[in-house]
N, C-alpha and C positions, 0 to 999 in steps of 0.2 A: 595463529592464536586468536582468541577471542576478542569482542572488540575492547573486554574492559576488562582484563586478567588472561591467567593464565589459559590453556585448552581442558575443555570440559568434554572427554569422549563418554556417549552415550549407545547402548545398546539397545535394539528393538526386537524381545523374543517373540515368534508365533505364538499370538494369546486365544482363547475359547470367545465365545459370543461377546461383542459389545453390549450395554444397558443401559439406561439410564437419560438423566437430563444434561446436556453441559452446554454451559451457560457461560459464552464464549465474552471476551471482553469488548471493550466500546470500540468504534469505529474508527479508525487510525485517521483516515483521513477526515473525518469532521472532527476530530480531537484536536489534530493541527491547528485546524482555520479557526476551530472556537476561541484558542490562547490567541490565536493571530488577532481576529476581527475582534474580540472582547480586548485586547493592546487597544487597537483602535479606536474603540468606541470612545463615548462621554460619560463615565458614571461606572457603575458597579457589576459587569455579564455572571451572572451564577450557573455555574454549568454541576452538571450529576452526570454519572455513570461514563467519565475521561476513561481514555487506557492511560495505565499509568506503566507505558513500556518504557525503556529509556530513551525512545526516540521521541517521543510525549513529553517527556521531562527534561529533553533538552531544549525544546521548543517554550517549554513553560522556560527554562533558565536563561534563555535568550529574550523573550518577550521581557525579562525583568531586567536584563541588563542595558535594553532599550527606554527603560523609565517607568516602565507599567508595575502597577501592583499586583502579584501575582501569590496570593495564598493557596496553597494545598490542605483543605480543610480535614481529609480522609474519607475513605469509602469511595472514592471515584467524585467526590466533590471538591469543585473548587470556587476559588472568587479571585475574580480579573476585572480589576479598576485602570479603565482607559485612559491615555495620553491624548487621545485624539488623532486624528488623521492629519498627517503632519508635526506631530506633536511629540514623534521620538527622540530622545535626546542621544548624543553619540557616546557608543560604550567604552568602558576605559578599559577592557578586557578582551581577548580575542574572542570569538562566538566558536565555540565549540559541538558543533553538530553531530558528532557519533558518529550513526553508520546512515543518517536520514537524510538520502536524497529528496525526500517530499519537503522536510524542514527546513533544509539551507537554500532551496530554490524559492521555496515561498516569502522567506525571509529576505534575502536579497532582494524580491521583486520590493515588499513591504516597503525595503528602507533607501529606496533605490533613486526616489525622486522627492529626499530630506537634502536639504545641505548635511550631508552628516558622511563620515569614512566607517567602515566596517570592516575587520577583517575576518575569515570564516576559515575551519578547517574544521579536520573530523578524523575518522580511522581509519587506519590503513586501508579497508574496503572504499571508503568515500571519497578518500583523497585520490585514488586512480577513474575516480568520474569525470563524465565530461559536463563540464559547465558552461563552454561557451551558449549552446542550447537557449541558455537562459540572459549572458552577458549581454549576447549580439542583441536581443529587439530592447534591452533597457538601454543601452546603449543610444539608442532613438528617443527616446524621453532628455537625453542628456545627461547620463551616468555614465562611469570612466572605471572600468573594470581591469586590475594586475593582478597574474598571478602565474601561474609556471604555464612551462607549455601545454597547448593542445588546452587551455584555461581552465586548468586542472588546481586544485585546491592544496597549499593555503592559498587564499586569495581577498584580495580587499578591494571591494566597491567603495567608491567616491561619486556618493549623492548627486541629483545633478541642482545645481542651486537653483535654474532657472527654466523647469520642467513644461518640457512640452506635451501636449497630446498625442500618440501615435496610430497608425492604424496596421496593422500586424497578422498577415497571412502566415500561420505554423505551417512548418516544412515536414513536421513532425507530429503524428497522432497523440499528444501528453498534455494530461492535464495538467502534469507540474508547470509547464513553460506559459499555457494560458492562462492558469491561476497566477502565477508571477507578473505577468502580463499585466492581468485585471486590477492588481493590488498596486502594483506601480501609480497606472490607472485615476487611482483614487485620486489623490495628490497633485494629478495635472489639471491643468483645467480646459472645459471644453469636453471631447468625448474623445473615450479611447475605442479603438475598434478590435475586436480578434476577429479573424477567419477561419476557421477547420473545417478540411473536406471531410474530416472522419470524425463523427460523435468520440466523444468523451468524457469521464467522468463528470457531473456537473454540479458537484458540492457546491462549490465558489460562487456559481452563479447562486444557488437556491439561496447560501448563506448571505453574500453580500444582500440579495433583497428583503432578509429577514430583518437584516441590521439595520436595513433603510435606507440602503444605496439604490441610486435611479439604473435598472437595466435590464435590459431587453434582447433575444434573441430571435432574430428570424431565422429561415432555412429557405436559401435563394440558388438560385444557380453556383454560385461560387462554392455553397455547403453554408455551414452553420455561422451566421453574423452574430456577431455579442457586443452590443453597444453598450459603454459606461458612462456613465456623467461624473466626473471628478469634481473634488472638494465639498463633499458631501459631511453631514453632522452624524455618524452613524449612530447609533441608538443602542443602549446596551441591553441583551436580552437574557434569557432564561433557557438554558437547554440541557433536553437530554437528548444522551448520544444514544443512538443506535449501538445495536450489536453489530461487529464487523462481521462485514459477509466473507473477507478472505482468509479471518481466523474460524468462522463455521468449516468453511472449505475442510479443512483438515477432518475434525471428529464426522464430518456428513460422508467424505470418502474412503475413510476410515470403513463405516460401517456399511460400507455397500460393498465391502471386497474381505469383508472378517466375517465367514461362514454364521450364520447363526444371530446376524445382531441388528438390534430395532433402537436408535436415538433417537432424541428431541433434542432438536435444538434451538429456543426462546429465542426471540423480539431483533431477527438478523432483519437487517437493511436491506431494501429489495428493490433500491432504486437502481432502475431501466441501463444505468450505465456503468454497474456494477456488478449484477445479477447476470451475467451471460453462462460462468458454466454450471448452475443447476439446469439451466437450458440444454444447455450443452449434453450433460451427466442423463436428464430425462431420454434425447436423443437418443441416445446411448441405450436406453433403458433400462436406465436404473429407478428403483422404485424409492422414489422422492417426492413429497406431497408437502403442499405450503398450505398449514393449517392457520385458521383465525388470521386473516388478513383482516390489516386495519394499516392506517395513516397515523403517524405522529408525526410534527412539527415541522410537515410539509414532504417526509420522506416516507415513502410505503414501508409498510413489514408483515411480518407473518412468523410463525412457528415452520420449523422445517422439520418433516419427520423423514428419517432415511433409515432405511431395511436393507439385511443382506441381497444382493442382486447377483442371482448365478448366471445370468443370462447376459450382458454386459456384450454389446457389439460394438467393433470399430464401427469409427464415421469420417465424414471429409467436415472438420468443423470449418464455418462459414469464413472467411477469412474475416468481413464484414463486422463479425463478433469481436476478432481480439481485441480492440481498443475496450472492451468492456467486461474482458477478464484476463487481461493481460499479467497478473499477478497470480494468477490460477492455473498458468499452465502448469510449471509443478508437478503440481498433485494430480494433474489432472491426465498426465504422462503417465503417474503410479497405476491411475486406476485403467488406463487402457492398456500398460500390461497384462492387466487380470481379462481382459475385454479377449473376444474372438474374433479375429482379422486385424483389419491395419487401421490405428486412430491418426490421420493426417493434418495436421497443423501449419498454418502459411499464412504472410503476412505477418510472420513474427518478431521482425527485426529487432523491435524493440528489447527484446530479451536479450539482445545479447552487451546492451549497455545497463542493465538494470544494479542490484549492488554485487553480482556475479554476471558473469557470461553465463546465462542460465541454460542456454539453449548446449551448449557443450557439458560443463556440471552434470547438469540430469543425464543424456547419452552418454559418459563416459561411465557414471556409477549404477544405470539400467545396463546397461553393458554388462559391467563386474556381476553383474545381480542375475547373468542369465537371458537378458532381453535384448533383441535383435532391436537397434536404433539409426535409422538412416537420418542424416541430416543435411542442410544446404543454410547458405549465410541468412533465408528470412522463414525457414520450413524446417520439419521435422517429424518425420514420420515414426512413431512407434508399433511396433508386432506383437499386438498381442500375444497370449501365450495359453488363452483359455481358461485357467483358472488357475495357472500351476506355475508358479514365479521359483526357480533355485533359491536365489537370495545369495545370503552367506557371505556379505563382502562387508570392505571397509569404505566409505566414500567420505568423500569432502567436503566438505559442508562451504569452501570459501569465503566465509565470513557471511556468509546469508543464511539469514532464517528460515526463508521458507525452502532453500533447498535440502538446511540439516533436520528440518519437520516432513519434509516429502518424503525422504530417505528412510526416517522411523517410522514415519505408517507405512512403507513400502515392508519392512520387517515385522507388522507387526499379522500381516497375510500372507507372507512369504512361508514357504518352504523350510528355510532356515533363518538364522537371526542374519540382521543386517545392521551395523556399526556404523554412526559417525563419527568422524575426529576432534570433532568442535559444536558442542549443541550449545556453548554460550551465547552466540548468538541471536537464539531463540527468543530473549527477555526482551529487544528492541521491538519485539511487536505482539510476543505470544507468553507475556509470563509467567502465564499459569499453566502452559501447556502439559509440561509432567503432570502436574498434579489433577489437570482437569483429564485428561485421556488415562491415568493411572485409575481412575475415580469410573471409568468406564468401562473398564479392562483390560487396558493394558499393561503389558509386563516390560517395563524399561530398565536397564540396570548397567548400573556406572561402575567404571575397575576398581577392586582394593585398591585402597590408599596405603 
């Protein structure tokens, strides 16, 4: 079932040409860290153009049950008056995270080196996550993490009162565990260190030095060092969010595999550690062009125009890339169906603890849908099929959105229509999706009632 009601099955008919502008919502992950690091700051952070998906507003609802003032003004505007670093007080409420692994990892880092107890839980999807990832390096600060096995969610962190500085080589390519990391970080004193042999999103870094936190990255033989100065006065700012590039993803692949269709799509994020598969997608050759490049508030952007692409060939994507569209395989499996020859994916591992085991998900329901899908625990290969998908199935959606949104643009170029069981979970990241892809041509349609 969905994560917030009952199940919402949605269908995806074969629709005629895409059009149009769509004008995707704000950036998931800077949405996050704005509530977070605006909590933190001294004074008044005013942010414009938030997603206001529910994984957004449960972050906004915990920043507030933390101490922070947290207005939702409308239109993608808000106002977050900070507590200060150090300055959370302990909630009298359990912290209820939904279905956002990015949320309750960042948060835990946040409150993790407060004298203070938290306890966290979420929905059936997030509660089968694995959180030690994140327990094990705060645990080095002096924080004292319980919760079920395999440190799976509910779970409550206990602050550590007498927070040390760590220095912290990831095992793991995520930015969630290094952004929890950094924000712990804050609160210690001295310097905290991360280590990553493999780039990774790098919001936290950009944000923390917006807000006025002392930090600095080199790239040494080890891979990427990220030095913090903890106990820092952050500074409250002013922002807009970017457009997300992983809810572009959708209406850009959409229109490269639905005969006949030319979108825009306005002011996406095209920072270097999130942009990998228009990269990818161009490889490919699909005909994608980044119009009116410019920079706001320290992160590139651009207009992204995408054209039906009949021509669409497998590729061996670079393994080197995933960390930097690791939430775009997906769709990006949909569109190497449509592609000629075999599009190979590796180094994937991460998918397969994401809010689905995405890497099985997608193969089982390209599968039902007519596509040839080989797969291995960090790889997966798809077979193209030329241009010509059966379709016709029903698929799972498992309580992730972007596998129940991969599945309906997969139907909306198919052959035949293709169904999912559960599209409520779409709202945690993509709420306007129906009505923005409706708005462009496509033809979606939910069972009599």
């Amino acid at each position: 079932m969905s994560a917030h009601g009952e199940p919402t099955p949605l269908t995806a008919h074969p629709c005629g040409p895409l059009s149009g502008t769509a004008e995707v919502p704000g950036d998931k992950s800077i949405s996050h860290r704005s509530l977070i690091l605006g909590a933190m700051a001294v004074g008044e952070t005013k942010i414009e153009g938030l997603l206001e998906g529910q994984d957004v507003l449960d972050t906004g609802k915990a920043m507030a049950a933390f101490g922070a003032d947290v207005v939702r003004l409308g239109g993608g505007a808000w106002s977050v008056h900070g507590v200060g670093v150090g300055g959370f007080a302990e909630p009298e409420q359990v912290i209820d995270c939904g279905n956002s692994g990015t949320g309750v990892r960042l948060i835990m880092g946040t409150m993790a080196t407060s004298p203070i107890a938290a306890t966290f839980t979420g929905d059936a999807s997030l509660n089968k996550r694995p959180m030690g990832r994140v327990t094990e390096p705060l645990s080095l600060f002096g924080a004292q993490a319980y919760g079920r096995s395999m440190g799976r969610l509910p779970l409550t962190i206990v602050g550590a009162k007498d927070a040390v500085p760590v220095r912290y080589e990831s095992p793991v390519p995520s930015a969630q565990v290094k952004s929890a990391v950094l924000l712990a970080g804050l609160n210690a004193p001295g310097e905290t260190v991360v280590i990553e042999k493999e780039a990774t999103r790098d919001h936290s870094e950009r944000m923390l030095a917006g807000f006025g936190a002392k930090i600095s990255t080199e790239v040494t033989d080890e891979g990427r060092v990220i030095t913090l100065t903890g106990q820092p006065e952050l500074k409250p700012q002013t922002i807009t969010v970017p457009r997300d590039p992983s809810s572009a993803a959708f209406p850009v692949c959409a229109a490269l595999i639905v005969e006949g269709s030319d979108v825009v799509v306005p002011g996406i994020g095209l920072n270097p550690t999130r942009a990998g598969l228009f990269y990818t997608l161009q490889d490919m050759g699909a005909d994608l062009t980044f119009e009116n490049m410019r920079d706001e508030g320290g992160e590139p952007m651009a207009d992204l125009r995408a054209k039906y692409s009949p021509n669409l060939k497998g590729i061996d994507v670079p393994p080197e890339r995933a960390a930097s569209m690791i939430d775009e395989y997906p769709i990006l499996s949909v569109v190497a169906a449509f592609a000629e020859g075999v599009t190979r994916m590796h180094g994937v591992k991460e998918l397969r603890v994401k809010e689905s085991d995405r890497i099985d998900a997608m193969a089982v329901g390209l599968r039902a849908a007519g596509v040839t899908v080989d797969d291995g625990e960090d790889w997966w290969h798809v077979h193209g099929r030329g241009g010509s998908v059966p379709g016709g199935a029903t698929c799972e959606s498992h309580l992730d959105h972007r596998i129940a949104m991969s599945f309906l643009i997969l139907g909306m170029a198919a052959d035949a229509p293709v169904s999912v069981d559960d599209a409520g979970p779409i709202a945690t990241s993509f709420p306007i999706f129906e009505d923005l892809m409706g708005g462009l041509g496509a033809r979606f349609e939910r069972p009599a009632t």
